[in-house]
NUBA-901348 format. One record per residue (C-alpha): x, y, z. Coordinates in steps of 0.25 Angstrom, whole numbers, plus 5000, padded with zeros to 4 digits. Layout:
N
XYZ ...
REM end
This chain:
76
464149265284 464849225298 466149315301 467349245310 467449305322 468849395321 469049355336 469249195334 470349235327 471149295339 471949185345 472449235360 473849225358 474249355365 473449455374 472649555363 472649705364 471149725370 470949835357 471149725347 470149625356 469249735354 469549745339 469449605337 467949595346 467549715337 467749635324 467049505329 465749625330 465849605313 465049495313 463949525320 463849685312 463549715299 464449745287 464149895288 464649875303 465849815298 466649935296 466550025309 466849885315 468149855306 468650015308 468549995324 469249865325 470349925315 470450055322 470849985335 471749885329 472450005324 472650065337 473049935344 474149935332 474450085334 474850055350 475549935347 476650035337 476850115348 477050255350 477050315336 477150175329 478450155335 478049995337 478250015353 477049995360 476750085369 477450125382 478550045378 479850105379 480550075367 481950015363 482250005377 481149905381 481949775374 483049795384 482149785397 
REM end
């Protein structure tokens, strides 16, 4: 059974976080592993798409990325 390659399915439309690159790489590796393989490779990719999301809320899910300076940042 032939799997799609996760990465075709990317279209370049705006510059990509390098951490979800990697995730994205990491779930092409499916179809060359095993079932068994599977899930250490689902929980890595999902682990760091989670932390890409987690820095993208902001300090304390506030939805300001980091080193932003809030409110005051429109009015530059």
């Amino acid at each position: 059974m032939t799997h799609p390659d996760p990465a075709a399915h990317v279209e370049e439309t705006a510059p990509v976080d390098s951490r979800v690159q990697a995730a994205v790489d990491r779930s092409a590796e499916l179809a060359d592993t095993t079932p068994d393989e599977h899930v250490a490779i689902y929980e890595s990719v999902h682990r760091t798409l989670q932390e890409v999301l987690a820095d993208a809320a902001g300090p304390e899910g506030t939805g300001e990325s980091p080193g932003t300076g809030g409110e005051g940042d429109a009015e530059r």
